[in-house]
C-alpha positions in Angstrom: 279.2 51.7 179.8 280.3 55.1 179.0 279.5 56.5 175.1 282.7 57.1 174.4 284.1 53.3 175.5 281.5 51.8 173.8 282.2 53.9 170.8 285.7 52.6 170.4 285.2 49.3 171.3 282.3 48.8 168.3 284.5 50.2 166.3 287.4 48.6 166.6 285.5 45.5 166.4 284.1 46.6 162.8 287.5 47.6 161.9 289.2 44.2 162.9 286.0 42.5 161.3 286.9 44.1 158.1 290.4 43.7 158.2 290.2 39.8 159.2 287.8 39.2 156.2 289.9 41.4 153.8 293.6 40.1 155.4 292.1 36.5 154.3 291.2 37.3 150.9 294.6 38.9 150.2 296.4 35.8 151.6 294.2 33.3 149.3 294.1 35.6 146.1 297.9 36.9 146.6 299.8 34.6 148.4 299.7 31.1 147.6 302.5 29.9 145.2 302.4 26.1 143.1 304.5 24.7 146.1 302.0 25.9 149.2 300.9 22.9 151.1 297.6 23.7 153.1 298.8 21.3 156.2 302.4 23.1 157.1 302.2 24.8 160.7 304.7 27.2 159.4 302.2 28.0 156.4 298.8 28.2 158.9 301.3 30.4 161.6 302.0 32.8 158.5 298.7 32.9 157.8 297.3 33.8 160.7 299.6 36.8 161.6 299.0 38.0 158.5 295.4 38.2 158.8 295.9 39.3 162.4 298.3 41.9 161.2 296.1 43.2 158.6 292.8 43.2 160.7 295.1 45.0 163.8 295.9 48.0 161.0 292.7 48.3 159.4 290.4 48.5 162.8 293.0 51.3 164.1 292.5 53.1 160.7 289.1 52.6 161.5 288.7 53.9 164.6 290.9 57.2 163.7 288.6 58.0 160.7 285.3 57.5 162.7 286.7 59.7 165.5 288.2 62.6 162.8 284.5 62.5 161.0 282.2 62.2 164.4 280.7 65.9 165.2 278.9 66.3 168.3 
């Protein structure tokens, strides 16, 4: 696989990695009012693009920095 390929993909996996573990933390801590019931598909749909959402901004923002800071 070619440097540059692999370089993206590994880091948008970290990225998404981050953002997935940080998206799920924000929903838990920021998100959940006195009426939230766990079991709701609604709930679990809004849950999951959330996290998705958050994990698909932070790996791009990822990617972009490690390409702005990588000198060779």
């Amino acid at each position: 696989m070619p440097l540059m390929i692999r370089f993206m993909l590994t880091r948008l996996a970290t990225g998404f990695a981050i953002g997935c573990a940080v998206g799920f933390v924000v929903w838990q801590n920021g998100f959940l009012s006195s009426s939230y019931t766990a079991g709701e598909l609604e709930n679990c749909l809004a849950q999951g693009l959330f996290i998705y959402f958050f994990a698909s901004t932070i790996s791009m923002g990822y990617l972009a920095t490690a390409l702005l800071l990588e000198s060779e």
